[in-house]
N, C-alpha and C positions, 0 to 999 in steps of 0.2 A: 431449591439450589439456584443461583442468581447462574443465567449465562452472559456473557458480557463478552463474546467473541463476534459479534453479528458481522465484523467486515470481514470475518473467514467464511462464514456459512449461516444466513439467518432463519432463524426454528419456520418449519413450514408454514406459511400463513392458511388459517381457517378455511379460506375461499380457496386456493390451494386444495386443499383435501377433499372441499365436496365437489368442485372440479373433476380432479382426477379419477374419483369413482364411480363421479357421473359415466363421466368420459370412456373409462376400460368398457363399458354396455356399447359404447353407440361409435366407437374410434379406433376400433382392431382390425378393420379391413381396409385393403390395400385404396389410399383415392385416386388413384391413377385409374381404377376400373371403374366402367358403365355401368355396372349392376349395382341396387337397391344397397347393397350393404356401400358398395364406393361410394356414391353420390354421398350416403351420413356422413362419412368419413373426412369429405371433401369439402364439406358444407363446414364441418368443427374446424378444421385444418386454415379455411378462407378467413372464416369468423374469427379464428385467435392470428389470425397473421394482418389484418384490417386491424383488432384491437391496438394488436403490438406497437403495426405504425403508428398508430393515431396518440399513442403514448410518448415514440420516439422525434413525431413531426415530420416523418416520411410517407413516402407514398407507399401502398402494401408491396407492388410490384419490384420495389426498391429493398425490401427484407429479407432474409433468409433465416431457417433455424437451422443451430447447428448443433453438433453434439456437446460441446461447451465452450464457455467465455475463452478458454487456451485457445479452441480448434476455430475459434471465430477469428481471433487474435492472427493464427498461424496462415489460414488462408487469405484473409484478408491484405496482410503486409506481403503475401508470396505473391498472391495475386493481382496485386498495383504493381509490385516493379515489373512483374513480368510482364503487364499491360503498356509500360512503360519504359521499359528495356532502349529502345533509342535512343529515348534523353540521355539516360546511363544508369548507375545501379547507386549513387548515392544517397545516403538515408539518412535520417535528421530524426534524433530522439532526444530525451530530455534526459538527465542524469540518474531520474527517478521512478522511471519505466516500472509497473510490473515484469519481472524477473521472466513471463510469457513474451513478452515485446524485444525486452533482450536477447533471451535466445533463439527468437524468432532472428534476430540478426545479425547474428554470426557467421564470420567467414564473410561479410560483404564489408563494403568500404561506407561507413559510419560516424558520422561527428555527434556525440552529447554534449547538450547542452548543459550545463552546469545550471544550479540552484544557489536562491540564498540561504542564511540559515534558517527562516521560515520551509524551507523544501521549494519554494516558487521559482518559477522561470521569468529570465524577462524578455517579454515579448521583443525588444529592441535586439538581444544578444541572442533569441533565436529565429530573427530573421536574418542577422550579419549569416548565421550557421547557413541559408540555403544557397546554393549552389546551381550552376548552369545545369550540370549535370547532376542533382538533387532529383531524384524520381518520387518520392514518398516522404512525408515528416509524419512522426508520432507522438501526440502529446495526451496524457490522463485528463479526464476530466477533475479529478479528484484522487489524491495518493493515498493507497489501501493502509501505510504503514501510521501516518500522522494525519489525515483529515484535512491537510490544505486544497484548497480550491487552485485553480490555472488557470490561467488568462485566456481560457481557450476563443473567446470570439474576437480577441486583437490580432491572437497568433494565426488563425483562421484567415480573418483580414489579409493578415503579410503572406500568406501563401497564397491566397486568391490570386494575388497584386502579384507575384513571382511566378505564379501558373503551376504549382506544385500542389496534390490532392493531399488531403492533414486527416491523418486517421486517429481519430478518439475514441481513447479504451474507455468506456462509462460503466465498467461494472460498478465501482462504486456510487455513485452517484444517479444513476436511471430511475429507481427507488424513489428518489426525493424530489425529480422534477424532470424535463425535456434540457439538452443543451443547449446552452445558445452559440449563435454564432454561423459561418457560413463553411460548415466542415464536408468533406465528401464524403469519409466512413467510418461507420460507429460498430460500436464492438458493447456487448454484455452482455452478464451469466444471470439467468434464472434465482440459481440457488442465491445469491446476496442480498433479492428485495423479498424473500419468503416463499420462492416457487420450488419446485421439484431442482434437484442436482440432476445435470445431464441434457440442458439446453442450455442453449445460448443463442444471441441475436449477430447476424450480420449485414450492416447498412451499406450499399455500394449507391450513390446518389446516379441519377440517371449524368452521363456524359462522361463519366470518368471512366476512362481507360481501364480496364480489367479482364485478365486471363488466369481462368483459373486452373492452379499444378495439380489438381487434387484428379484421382481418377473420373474420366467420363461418365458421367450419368445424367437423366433426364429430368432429375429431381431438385428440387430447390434451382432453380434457373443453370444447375448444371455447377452451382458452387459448395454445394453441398452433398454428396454421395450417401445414398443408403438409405432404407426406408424409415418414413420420419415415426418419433415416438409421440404418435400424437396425443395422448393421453396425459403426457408431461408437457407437451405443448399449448396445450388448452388449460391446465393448470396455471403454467407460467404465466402465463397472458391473462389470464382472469387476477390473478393474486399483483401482477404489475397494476393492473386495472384499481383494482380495492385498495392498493396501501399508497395510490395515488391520488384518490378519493379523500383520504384523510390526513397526507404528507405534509400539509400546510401547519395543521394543528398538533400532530406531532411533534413536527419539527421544532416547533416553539417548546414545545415543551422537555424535550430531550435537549434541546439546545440548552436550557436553563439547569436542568440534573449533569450537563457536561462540563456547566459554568461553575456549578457547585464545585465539581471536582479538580478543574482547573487552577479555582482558587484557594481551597483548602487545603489540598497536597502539600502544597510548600510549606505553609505555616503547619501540618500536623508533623511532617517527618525533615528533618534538617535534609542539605545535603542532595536536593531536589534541584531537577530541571524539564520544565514542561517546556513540550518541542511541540512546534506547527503552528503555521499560522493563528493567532489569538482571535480573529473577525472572519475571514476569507476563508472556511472551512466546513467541511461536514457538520450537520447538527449533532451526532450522536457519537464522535469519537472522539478521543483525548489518547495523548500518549505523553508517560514522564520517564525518566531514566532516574535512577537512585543511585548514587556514588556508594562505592565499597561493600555492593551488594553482587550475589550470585545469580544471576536472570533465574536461571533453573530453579535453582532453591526457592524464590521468590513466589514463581508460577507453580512450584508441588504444595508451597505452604496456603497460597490462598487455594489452591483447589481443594486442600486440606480443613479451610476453615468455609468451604463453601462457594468459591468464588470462581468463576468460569471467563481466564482473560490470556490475552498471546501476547508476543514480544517479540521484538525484531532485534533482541539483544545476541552478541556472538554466543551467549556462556549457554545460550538453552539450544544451539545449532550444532549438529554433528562435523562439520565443515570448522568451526572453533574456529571461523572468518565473519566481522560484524554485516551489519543488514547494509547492503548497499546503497539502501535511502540514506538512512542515518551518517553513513560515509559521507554521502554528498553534501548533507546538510553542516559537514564538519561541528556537530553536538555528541553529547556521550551518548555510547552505545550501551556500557554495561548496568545491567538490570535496569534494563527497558520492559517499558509493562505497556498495552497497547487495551484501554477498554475502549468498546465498540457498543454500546446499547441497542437490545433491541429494541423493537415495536412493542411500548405496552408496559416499558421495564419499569416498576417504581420509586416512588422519591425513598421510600421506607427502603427499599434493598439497597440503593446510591448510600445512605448515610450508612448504614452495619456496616459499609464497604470502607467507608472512609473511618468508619472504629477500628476495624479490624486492622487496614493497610500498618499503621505509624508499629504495633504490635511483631508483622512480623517484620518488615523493613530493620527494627531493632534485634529482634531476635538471630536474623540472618548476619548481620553485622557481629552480633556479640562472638558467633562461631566462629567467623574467618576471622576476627584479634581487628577489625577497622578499629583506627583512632579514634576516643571523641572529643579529643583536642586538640590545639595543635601549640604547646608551651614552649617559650623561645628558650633554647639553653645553646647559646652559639661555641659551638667547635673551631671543627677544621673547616677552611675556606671553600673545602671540596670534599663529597663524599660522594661515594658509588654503589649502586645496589644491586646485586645480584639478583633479576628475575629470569636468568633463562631457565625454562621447563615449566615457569608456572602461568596458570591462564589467569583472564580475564576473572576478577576484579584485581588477583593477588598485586601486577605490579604497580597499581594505582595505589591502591592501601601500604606499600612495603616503601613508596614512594612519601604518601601523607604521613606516615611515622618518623620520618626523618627531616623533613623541611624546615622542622624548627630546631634541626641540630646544627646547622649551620649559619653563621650571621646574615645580617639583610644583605646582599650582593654576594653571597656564595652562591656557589651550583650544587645540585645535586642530578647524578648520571645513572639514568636506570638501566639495565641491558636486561634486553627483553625478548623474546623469540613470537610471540603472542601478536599477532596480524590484531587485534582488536585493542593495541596498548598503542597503535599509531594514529588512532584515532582520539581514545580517551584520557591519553597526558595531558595535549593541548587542547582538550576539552575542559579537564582538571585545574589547567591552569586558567582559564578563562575565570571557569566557578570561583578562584581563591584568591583571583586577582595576583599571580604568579606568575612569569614571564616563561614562554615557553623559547628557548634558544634555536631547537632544532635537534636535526638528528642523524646520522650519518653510522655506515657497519660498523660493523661489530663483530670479532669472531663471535660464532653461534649465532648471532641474533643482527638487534641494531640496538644503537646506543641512542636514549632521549636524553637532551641536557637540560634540566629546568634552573634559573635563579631565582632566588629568592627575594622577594620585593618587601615584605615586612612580615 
């Protein structure tokens, strides 16, 4: 059974497992102790914390582990402003944050940077973003949701130049190379390049101002609390070691299985939009969104026919509010499908995949009533649709069956209550080359107004 989640969690790498079995023999005592069992313990502890940097381009004495990519994430951002609190508490993030980065910054006084519709930042509008009082900026190496790359060693640049430390979350990306660029602190989780769940890395570059909020302890330079798991540590760091060993040739070749998919999507299933960067991006992820599809449905049907993939679509979120990335990048949200390849995946499971997809993409359509055309029969100059109550995809589809009942320069007004239909009207209308007017309340909801261009 294909998995194709690897930017949620990638299957444990090999070196990974004889690591850590190694490791539970000779890495169960405490290495803060003198005695015969501390010194082993101390010695595995040194040896994967030297590997780690020498993978991240820091110094060892500059690394911490921590209990994961969140908790790196969390101390990290608390612990520069609080090092920084003079200058003041303002924060500089990119619109496309991991959802950790976010709520790491809440409740302080925060500018996001906006994205284009590739998801990227520009370095020029997020250095206008720093400020006298700017204590911290936070920029991805790479977005978990679409696989764009960030300009992180320009953005790096303007914060040097501005005297503000730029902390880069690298969980995705550590995996496939070192960052570049002249950042103070890096952040990533184990479990994303094939090591144990339950570590993660935190870089504080020497000179940068850091107090850490987390309770006192003598462990990990004091930024870290609690005794280390070092058995998942020594894993970690051996499995970052090995899939960096062979990330070159990989890469080329997942990149080319991601090109496949990139390019066949569209031409196999109508009604397609592949979002992220086309060049500037992870080698092994792809994300497309399919019109007048159910996310949910979508992700039960290929798990159903084999296929193991996520989506940052609202329809598969308990919250029925779309993926924040995707907001940003203003593309459709509804039935977003996000594959992620792992290490190793083949060309033979990429194609079943692209058999299968057009199969049920059709199928899921046929149930919800999606159009599959759109025949002009012109009416009334205006017509109005009642979507409030129903979610994502229904006011999209209730939307495309009515377009061509009106003449070219009519409108048609959805009312919609669906947080994910403010996104994917004037998505819809891009797709059909359809004029989206705007939107304004609505009893119960808000009212979209699309016209019709032909």
């Amino acid at each position: 059974m294909p998995y194709f989640d690897a930017a949620s969690s990638a299957p444990l790498h090999p070196v990974a497992r004889q690591a850590l079995q190694a490791s539970l023999d000779e890495g169960w005592a405490d290495p803060a102790r003198l005695y015969r069992e501390g010194r082993r313990a101390r010695l595995l502890l040194d040896a994967a914390r030297e590997a780690a940097a020498d993978a991240v381009g820091c110094r060892p004495d500059e690394l911490v582990f921590t209990s994961s990519g969140t908790r790196a994430l969390h101390t990290g951002i608390s612990g520069a402003l609080a090092g920084r609190r003079r200058i003041g508490g303002h924060l500089v993030v990119s619109a496309v944050e991991h959802s950790a980065v976010l709520h790491a910054a809440e409740g302080r006084p925060v500018s996001e940077v906006p994205v284009d519709r590739w998801g990227a930042v520009s370095p020029r509008v997020f250095g206008e973003a720093l400020r006298e009082d700017t204590a911290l900026a936070c920029l991805q190496s790479a977005n978990h949701e679409v696989g764009t790359e960030q300009p992180v060693a320009e953005v790096a640049e303007l914060c040097r130049t501005a005297g503000v430390p730029l902390l880069v979350d690298a969980a995705q990306s550590l995996g496939w190379g070192p960052v570049a660029g002249d950042w103070s602190l890096l952040t990533a989780s184990a479990h994303k390049w094939g090591g144990p769940a339950g570590v993660g890395l935190l870089v504080v570059r020497k000179g940068v101002r850091f107090a850490s909020q987390d309770p006192a302890d003598e462990r990990e330079s004091g930024r870290a609390p609690g005794f280390e798991n070092i058995p998942a540590i020594v894993a970690a760091a051996a499995s970052l070691r090995a899939v960096r060993d062979s990330a070159e040739t990989e890469a080329r070749r997942l990149r080319e299985l991601v090109d496949r998919i990139r390019t066949r999507v569209p031409e196999l299933v109508p009604d397609v939009e592949v979002v992220g960067d086309p060049v500037r991006r992870l080698p092994h992820l792809v994300t497309f969104s399919c019109l007048y599809v159910d996310g949910e449905t979508v992700l039960h049907e290929l798990d159903r026919a084999g296929f193991s993939v996520s989506s940052g679509s609202s329809c598969t979120s308990s919250t029925l509010t779309p993926s924040h990335v995707l907001r940003a990048m203003g593309v459709l949200s509804e039935g977003n499908v996000r594959v992620s390849l792992p290490v190793g995946t083949a060309a033979e499971d990429v194609d079943r995949f692209l058999e299968v997809l057009p199969g049920v993409v059709a199928g899921v359509r046929r149930h919800l009533g999606a159009p599959t055309a759109e025949e002009p029969s012109p009416g009334s100059e205006s017509l109005v649709v009642d979507a409030l109550g129903k979610r994502c995809p229904v006011p999209v589809i209730e939307l495309a069956k009515v377009i061509g009942d009106v003449p070219v320069g009519g409108t048609v007004t959805v009312l919609a209550d669906d947080e994910a239909a403010r996104l994917d009207i004037p998505a819809w209308c891009e797709m059909r080359d359809q004029e989206y007017v705007g939107e304004s309340p609505a009893p119960g909801g808000t009212a979209y107004v699309v016209r019709r261009r032909g």
